[in-house]
N, CA, C and O of each residue as an XYZ file, in Angstrom:
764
protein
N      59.245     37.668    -47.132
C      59.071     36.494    -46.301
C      59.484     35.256    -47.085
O      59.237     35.031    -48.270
N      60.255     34.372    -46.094
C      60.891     33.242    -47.049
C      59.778     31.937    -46.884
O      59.185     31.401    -45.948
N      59.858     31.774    -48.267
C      58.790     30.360    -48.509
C      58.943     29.463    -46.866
O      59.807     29.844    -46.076
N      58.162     28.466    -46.565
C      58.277     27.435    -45.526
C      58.558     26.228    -46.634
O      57.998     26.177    -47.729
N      59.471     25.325    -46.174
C      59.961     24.362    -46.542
C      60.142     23.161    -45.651
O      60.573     23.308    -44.508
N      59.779     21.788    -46.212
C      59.323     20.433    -45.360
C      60.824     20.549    -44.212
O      61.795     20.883    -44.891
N      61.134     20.392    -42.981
C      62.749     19.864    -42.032
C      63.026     19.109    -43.326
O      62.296     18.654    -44.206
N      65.182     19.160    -43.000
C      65.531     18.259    -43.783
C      65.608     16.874    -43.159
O      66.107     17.087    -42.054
N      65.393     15.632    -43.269
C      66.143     14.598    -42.146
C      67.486     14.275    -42.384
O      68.197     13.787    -43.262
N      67.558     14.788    -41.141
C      69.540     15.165    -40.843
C      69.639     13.007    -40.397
O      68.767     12.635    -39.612
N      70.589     11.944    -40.896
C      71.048     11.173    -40.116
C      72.277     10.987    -40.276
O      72.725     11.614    -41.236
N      72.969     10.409    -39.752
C      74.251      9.857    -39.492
C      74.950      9.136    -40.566
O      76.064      8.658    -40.355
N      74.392      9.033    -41.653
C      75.177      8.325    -42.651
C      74.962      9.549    -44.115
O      73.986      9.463    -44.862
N      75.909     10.475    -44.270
C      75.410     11.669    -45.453
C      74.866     11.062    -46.862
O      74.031     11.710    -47.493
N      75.253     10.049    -47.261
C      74.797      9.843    -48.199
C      73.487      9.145    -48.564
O      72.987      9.097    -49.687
N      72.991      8.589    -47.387
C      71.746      8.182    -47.210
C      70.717      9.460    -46.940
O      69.711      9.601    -47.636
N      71.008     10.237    -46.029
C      70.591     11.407    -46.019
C      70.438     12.150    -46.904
O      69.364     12.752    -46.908
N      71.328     12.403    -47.914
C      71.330     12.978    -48.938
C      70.021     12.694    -50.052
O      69.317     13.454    -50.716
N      70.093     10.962    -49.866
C      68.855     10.397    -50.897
C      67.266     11.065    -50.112
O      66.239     11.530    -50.608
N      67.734     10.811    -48.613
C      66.514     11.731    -48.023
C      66.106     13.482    -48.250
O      65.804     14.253    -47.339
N      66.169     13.709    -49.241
C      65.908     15.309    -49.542
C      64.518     14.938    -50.594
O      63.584     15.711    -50.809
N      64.710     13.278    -51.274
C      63.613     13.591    -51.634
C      62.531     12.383    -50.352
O      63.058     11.595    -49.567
N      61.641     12.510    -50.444
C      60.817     11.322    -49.390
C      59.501     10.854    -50.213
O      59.172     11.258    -51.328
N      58.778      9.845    -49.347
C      58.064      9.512    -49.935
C      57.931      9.276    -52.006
O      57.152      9.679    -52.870
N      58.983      8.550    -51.989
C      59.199      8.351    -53.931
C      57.609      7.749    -54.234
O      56.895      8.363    -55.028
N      57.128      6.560    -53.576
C      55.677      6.072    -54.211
C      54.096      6.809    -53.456
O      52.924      6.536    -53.197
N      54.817      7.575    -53.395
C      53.320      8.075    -52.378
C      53.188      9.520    -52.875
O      53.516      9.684    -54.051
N      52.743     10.664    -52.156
C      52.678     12.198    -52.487
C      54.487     12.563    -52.052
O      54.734     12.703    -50.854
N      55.281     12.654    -52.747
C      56.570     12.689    -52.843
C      56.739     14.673    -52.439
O      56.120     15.645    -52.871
N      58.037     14.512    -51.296
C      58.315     15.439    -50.921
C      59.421     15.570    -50.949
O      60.230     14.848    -50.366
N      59.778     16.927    -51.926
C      61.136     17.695    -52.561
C      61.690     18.526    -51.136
O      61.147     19.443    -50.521
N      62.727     17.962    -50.933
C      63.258     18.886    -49.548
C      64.410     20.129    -50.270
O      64.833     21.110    -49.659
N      64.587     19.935    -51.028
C      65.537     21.020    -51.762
C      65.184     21.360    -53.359
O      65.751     20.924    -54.360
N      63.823     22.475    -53.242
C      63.222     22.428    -54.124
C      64.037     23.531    -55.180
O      63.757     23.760    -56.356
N      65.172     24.148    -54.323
C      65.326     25.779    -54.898
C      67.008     25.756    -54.681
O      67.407     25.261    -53.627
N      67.811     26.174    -55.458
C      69.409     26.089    -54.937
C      69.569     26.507    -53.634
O      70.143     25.854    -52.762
N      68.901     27.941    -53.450
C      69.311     28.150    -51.792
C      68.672     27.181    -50.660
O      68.974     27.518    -49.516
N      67.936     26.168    -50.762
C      67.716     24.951    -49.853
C      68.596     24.130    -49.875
O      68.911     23.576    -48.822
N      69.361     23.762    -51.300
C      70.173     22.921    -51.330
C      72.004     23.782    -50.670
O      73.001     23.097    -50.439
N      71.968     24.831    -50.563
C      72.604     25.228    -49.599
C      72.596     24.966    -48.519
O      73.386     24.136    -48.071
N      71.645     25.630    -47.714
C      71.152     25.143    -46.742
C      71.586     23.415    -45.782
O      72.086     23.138    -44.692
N      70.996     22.563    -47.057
C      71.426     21.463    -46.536
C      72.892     20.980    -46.316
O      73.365     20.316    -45.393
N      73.507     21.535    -47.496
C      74.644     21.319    -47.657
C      75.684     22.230    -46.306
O      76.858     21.989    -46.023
N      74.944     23.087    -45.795
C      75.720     23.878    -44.610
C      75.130     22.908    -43.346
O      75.801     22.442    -42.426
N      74.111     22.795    -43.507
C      73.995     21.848    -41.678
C      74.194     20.475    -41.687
O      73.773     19.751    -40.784
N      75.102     19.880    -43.106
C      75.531     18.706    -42.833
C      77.333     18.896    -43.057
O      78.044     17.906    -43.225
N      77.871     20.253    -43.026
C      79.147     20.326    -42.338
C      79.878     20.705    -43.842
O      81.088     20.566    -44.018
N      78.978     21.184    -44.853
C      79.659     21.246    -46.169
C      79.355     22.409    -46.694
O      78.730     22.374    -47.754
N      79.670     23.604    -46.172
C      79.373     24.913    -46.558
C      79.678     24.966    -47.946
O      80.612     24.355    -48.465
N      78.543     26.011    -48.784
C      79.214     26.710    -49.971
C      78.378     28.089    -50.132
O      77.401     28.422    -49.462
N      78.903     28.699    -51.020
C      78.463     30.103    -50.897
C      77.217     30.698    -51.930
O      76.479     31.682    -51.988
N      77.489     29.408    -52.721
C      76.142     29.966    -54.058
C      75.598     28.602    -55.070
O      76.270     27.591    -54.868
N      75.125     28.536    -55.515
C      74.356     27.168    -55.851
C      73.629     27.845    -57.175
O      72.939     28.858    -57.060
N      73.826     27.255    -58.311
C      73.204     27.658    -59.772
C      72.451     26.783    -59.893
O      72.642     25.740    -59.266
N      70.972     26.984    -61.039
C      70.034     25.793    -61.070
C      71.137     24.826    -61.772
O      71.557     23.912    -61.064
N      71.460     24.895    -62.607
C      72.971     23.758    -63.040
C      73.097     23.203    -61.479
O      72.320     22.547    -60.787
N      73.864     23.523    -61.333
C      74.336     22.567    -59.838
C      73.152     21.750    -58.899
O      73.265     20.653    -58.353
N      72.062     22.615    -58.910
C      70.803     21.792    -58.387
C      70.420     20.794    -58.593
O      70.000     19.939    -57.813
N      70.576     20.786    -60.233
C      70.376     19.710    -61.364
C      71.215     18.599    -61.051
O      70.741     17.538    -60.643
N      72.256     18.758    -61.194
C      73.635     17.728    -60.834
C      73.554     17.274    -59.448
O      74.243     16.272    -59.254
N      72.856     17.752    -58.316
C      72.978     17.493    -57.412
C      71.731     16.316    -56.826
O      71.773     15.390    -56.016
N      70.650     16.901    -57.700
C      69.588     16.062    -57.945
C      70.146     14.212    -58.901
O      70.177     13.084    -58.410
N      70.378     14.527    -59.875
C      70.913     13.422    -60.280
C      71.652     12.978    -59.778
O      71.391     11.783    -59.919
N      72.937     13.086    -58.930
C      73.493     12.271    -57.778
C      72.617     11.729    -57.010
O      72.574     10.508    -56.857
N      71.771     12.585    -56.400
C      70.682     11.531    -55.417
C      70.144     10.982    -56.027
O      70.209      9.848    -55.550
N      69.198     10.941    -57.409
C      68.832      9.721    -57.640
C      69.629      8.560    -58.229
O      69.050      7.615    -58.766
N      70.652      8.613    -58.154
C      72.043      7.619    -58.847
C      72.247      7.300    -57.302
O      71.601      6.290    -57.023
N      72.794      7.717    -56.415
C      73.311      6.707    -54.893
C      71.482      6.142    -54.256
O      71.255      5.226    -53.465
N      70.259      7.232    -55.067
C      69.218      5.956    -54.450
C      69.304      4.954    -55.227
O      69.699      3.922    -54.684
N      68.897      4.864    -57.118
C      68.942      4.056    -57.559
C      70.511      2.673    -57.087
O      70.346      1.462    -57.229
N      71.314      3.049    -56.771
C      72.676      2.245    -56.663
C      72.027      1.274    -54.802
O      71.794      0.114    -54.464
N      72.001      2.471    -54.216
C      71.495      1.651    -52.773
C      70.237      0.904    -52.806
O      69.751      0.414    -51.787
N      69.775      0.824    -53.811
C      68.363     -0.052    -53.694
C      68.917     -1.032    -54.661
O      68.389     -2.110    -54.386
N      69.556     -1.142    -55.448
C      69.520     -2.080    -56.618
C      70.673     -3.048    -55.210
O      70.473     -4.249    -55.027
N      71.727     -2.321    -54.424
C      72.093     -3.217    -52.964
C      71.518     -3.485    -52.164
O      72.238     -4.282    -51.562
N      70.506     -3.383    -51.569
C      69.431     -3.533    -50.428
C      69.057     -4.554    -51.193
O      69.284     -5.617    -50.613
N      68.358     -4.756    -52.738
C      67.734     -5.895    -53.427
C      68.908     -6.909    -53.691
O      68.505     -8.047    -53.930
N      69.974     -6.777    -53.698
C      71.263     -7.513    -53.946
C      71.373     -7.830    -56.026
O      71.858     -8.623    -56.833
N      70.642     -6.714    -55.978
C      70.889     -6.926    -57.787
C      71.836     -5.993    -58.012
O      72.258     -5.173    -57.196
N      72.257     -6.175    -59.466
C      73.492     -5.226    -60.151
C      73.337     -3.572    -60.411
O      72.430     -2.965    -60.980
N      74.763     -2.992    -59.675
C      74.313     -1.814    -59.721
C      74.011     -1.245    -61.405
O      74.409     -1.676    -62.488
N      73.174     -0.154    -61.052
C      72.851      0.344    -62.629
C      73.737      1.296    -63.342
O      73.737      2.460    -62.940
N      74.539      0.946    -64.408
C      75.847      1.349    -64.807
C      75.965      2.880    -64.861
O      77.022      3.509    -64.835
N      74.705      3.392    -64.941
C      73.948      5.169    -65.260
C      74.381      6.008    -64.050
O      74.938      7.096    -63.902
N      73.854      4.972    -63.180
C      74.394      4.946    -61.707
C      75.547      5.437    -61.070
O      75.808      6.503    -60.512
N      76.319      4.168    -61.336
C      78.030      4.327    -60.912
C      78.744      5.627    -61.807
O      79.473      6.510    -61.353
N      78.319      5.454    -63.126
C      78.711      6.444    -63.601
C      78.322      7.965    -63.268
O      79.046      8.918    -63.556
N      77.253      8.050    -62.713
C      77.113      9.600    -62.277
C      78.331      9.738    -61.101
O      79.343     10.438    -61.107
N      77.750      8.665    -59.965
C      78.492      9.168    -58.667
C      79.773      9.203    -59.246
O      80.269     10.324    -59.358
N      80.551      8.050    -59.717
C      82.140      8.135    -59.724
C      82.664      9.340    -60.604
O      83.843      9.667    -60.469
N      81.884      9.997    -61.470
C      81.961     11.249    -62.205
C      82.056     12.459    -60.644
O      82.871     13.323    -60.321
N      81.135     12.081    -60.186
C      80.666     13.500    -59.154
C      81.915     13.555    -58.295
O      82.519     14.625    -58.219
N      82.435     12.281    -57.515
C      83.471     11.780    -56.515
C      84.741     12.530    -56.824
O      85.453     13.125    -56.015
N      84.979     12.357    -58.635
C      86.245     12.585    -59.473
C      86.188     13.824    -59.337
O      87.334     14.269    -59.269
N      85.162     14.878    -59.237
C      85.298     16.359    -59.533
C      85.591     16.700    -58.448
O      84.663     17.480    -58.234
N      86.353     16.721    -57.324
C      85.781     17.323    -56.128
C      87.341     18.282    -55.625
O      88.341     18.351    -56.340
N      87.239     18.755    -54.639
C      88.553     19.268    -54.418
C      88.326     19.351    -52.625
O      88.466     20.406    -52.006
N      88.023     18.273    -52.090
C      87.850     18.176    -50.712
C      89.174     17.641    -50.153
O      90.067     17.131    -50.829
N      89.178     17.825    -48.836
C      90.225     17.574    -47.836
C      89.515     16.270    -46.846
O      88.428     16.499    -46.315
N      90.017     15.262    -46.693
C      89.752     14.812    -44.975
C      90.467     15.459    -44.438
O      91.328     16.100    -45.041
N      90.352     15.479    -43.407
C      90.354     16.084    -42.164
C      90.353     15.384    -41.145
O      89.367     14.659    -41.277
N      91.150     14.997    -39.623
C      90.908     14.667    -38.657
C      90.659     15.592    -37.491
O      91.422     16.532    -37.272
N      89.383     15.290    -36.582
C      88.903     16.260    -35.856
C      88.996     16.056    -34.615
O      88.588     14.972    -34.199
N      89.448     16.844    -33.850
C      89.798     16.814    -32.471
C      89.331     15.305    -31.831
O      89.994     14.345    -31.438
N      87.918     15.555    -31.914
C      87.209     14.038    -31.248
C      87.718     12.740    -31.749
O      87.328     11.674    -31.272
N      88.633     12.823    -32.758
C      89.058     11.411    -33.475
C      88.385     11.424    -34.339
O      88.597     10.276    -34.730
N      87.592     11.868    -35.108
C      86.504     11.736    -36.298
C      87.183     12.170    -37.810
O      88.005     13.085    -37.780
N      86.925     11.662    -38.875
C      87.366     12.199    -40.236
C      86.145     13.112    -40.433
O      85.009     12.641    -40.377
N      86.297     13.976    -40.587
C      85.130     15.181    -41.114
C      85.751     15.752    -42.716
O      86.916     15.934    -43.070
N      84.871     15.876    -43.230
C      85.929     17.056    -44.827
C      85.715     18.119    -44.534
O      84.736     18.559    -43.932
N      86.889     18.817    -45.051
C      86.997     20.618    -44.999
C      86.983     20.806    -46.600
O      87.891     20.418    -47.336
N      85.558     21.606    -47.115
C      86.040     22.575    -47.969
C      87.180     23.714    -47.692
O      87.741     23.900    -46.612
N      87.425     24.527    -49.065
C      88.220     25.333    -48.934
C      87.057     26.573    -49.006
O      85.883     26.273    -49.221
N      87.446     27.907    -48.822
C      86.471     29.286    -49.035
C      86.452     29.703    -50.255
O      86.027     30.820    -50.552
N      87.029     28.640    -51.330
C      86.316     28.731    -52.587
C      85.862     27.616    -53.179
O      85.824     27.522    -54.406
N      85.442     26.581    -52.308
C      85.023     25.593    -52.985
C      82.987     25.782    -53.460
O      82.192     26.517    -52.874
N      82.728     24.988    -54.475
C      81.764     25.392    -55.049
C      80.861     23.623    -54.872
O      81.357     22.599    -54.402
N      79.406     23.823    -55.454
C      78.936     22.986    -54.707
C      79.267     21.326    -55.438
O      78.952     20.225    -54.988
N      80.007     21.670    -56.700
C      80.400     20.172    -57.167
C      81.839     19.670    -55.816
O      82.204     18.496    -55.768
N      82.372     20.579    -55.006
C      82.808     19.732    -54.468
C      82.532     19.329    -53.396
O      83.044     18.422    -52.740
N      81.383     20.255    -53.090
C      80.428     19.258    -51.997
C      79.718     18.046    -52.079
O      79.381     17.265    -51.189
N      79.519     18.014    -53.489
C      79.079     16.938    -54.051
C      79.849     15.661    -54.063
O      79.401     14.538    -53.833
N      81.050     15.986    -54.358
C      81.953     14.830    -54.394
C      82.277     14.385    -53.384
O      83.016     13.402    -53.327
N      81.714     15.112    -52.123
C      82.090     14.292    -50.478
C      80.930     13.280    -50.478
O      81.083     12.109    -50.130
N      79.917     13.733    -50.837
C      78.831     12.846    -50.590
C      78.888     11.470    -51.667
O      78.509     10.342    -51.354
N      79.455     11.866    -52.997
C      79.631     10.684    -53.663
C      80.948      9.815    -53.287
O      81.117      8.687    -53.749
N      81.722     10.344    -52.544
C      82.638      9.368    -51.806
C      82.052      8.406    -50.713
O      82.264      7.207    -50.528
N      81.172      9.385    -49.981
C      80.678      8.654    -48.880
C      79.738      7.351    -49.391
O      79.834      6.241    -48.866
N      78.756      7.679    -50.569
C      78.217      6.721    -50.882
C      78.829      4.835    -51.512
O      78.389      3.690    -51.617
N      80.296      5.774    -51.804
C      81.142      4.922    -52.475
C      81.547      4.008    -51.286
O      81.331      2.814    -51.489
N      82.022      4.292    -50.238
C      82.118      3.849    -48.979
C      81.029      2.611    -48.818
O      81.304      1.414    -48.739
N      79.886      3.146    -48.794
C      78.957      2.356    -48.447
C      78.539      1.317    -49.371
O      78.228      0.190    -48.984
N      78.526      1.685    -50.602
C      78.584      0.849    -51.414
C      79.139     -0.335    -51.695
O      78.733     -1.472    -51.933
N      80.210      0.235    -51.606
C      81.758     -1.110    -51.623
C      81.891     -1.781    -51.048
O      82.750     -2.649    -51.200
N      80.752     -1.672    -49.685
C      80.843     -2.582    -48.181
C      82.073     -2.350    -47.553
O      82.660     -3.266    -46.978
N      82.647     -0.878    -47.626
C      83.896     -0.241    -46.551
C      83.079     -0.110    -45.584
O      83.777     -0.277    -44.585
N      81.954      0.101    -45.236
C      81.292      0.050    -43.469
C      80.754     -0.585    -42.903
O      79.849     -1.208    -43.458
N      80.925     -0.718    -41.945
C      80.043     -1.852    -41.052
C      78.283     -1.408    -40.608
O      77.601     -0.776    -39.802
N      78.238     -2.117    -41.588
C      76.392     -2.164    -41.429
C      76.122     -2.631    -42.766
O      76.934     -3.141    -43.538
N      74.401     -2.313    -43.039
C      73.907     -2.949    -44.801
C      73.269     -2.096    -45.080
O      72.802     -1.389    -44.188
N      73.036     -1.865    -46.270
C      71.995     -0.973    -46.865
C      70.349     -1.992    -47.168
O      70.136     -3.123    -47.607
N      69.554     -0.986    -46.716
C      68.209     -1.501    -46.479
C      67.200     -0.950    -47.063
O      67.503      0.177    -47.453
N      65.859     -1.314    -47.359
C      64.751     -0.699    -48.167
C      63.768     -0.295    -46.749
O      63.665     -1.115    -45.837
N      63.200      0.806    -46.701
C      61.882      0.986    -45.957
C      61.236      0.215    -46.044
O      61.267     -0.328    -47.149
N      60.235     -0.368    -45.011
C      59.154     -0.894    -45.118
C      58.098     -0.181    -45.295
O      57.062     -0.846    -45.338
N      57.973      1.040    -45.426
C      56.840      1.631    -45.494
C      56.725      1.989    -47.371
O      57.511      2.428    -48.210
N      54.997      1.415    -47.382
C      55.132      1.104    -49.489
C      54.978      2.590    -50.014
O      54.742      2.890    -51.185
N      55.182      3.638    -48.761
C      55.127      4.708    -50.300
C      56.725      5.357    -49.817
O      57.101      6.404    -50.343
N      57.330      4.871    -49.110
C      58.204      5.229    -48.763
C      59.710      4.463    -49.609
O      60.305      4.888    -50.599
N      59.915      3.568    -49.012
C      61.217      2.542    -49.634
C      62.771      3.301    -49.983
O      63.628      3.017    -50.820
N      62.707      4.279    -49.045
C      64.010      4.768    -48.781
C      65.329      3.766    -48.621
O      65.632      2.753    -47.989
N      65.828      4.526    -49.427
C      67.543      3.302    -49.153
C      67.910      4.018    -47.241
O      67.876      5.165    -46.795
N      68.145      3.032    -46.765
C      69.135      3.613    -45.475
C      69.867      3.140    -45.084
O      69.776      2.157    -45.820
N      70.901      2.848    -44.284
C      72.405      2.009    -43.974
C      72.045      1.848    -42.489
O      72.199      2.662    -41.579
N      71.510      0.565    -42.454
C      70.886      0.075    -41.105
C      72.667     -0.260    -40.208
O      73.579     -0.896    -40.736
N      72.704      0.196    -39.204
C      73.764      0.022    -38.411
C      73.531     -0.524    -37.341
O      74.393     -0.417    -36.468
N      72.376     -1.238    -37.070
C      71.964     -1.750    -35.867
C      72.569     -3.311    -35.387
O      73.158     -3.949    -36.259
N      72.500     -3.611    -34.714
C      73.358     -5.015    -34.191
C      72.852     -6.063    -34.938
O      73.395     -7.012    -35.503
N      71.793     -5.729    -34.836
C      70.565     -7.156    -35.326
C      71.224     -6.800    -37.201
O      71.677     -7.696    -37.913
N      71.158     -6.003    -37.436
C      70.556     -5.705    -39.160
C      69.444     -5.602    -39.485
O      69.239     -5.778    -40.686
N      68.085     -5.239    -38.485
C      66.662     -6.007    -38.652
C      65.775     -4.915    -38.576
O      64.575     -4.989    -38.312
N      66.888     -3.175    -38.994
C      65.689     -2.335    -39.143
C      64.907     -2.235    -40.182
O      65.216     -2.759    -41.253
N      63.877     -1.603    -40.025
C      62.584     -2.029    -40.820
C      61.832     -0.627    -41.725
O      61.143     -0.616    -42.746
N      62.358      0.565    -40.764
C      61.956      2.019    -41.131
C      63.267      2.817    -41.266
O      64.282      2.520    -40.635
N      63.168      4.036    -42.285
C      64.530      4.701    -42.715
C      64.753      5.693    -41.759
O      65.831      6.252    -41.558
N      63.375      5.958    -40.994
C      63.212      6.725    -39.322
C      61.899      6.147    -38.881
O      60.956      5.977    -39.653
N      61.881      5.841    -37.546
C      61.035      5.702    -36.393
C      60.180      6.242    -36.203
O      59.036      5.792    -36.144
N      60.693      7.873    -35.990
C      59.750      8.610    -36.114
C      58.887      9.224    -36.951
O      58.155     10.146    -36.590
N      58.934      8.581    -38.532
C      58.043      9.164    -39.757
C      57.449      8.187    -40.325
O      56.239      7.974    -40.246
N      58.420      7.387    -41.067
C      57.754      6.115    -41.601
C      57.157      4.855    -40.659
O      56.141      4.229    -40.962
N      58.073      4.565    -39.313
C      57.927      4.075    -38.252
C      56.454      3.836    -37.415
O      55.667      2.932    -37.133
N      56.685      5.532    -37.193
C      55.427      5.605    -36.126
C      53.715      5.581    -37.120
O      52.580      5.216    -36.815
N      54.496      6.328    -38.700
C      52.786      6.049    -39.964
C      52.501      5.121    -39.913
O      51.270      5.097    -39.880
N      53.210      3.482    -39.854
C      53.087      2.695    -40.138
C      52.083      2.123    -38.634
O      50.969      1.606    -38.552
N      52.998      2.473    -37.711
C      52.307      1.445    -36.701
C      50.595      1.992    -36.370
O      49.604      1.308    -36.115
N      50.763      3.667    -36.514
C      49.217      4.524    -36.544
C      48.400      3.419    -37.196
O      47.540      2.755    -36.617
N      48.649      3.338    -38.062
C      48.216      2.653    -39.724
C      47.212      1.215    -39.047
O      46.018      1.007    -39.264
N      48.053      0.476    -38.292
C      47.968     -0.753    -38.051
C      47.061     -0.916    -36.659
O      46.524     -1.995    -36.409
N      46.917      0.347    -35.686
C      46.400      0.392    -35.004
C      45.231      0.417    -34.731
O      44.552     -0.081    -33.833
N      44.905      1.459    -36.150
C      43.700      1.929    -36.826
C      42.383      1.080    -37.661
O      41.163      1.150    -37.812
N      43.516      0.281    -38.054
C      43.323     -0.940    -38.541
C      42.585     -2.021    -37.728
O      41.535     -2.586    -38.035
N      43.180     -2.156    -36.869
C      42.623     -2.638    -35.270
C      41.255     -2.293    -34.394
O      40.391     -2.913    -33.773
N      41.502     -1.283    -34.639
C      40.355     -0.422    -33.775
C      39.043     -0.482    -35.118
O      37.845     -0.430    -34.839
N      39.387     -0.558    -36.055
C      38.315     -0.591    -37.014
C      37.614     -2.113    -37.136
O      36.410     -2.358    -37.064
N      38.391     -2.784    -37.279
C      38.172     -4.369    -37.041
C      37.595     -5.024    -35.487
O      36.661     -5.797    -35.275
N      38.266     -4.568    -34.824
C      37.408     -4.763    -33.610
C      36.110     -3.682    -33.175
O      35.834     -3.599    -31.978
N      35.404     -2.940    -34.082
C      34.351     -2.244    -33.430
C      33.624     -2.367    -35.079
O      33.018     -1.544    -35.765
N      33.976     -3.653    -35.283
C      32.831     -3.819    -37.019
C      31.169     -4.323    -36.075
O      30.885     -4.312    -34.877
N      30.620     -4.600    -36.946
C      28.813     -4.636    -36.461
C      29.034     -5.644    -35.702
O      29.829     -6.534    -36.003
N      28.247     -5.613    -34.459
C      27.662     -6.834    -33.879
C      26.887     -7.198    -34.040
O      25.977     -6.431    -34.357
N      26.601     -8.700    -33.950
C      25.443     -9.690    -34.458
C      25.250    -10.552    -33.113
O      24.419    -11.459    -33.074
């Protein structure tokens, strides 16, 4: 029987997603790819198949995410990226042996090849972050509002004025939080 493991949160921007494998950094912190075959896993339902994953590669794959979080937060704060930083991703980016691809719908998607291995899955995601980084996309990179949370995410909204890295986790804890808060304050002793 295979261990149970936390959903990954799948969103729309991979390299933000990617930083989402780990959650909650200031609070009880949750490892979404605790084991190489999870980090498979993820790496197949975000369109980047590979066939085998060594704790080496886990390792490397781990330090990329915390190099595009550390890099997207030191941008969300508008301070200088951290040189440890750039240097992992643009190392990871350089190794890669990916294809773009244009996909029927009009979309750039990457194609591994059926021997690509997981550093060059890696290097799609450190491109993508590079993207975002550089301000090649339209939107900003943003901090959670939630304090055990503070996920980097690439707010794409019209306003710029999101506030949670999802709605439905940090979002909806927060507003519970505040409600609770409410209901406690309004039913203190009467006098």
């Amino acid at each position: 029987m295979r261990a149970k493991f936390p959903d990954f949160r799948l969103g729309k921007v991979l390299a933000t997603s990617f930083t989402a494998t780990l959650t909650e950094r200031h609070g009880d912190a949750v490892e979404r790819i605790p084991t190489p075959h999870r980090l498979i896993d993820w790496l197949a339902a975000n369109g980047l198949a590979v066939d085998s994953c060594t704790t080496t590669q886990l390792d490397l794959a781990r330090e990329l995410r915390e190099s595009i979080h550390a890099a997207a937060t030191a941008t969300a704060l508008q301070d200088p990226l951290p040189a440890s930083a750039v240097q992992v991703i643009n190392d990871c980016s350089a190794q890669g042996r990916a294809a773009a691809v244009l996909a029927p719908e009009g979309k750039r998607r990457w194609q591994l090849s059926s021997a690509s291995c997981v550093e060059d899955a890696l290097s799609v995601i450190a491109a993508d972050a590079i993207s975002i980084l550089a301000g090649e996309r339209d939107g900003k990179l943003a901090l959670c509002a939630s304090p055990t949370c503070l996920a980097a995410f690439f707010d794409t909204s019209q306003s710029r004025t999101r506030k949670w890295c999802e709605m439905n986790t940090c979002g909806n804890r927060q507003k519970k939080a505040r409600f609770h808060a409410n209901q406690r304050k309004d039913s203190g002793p009467a006098e």
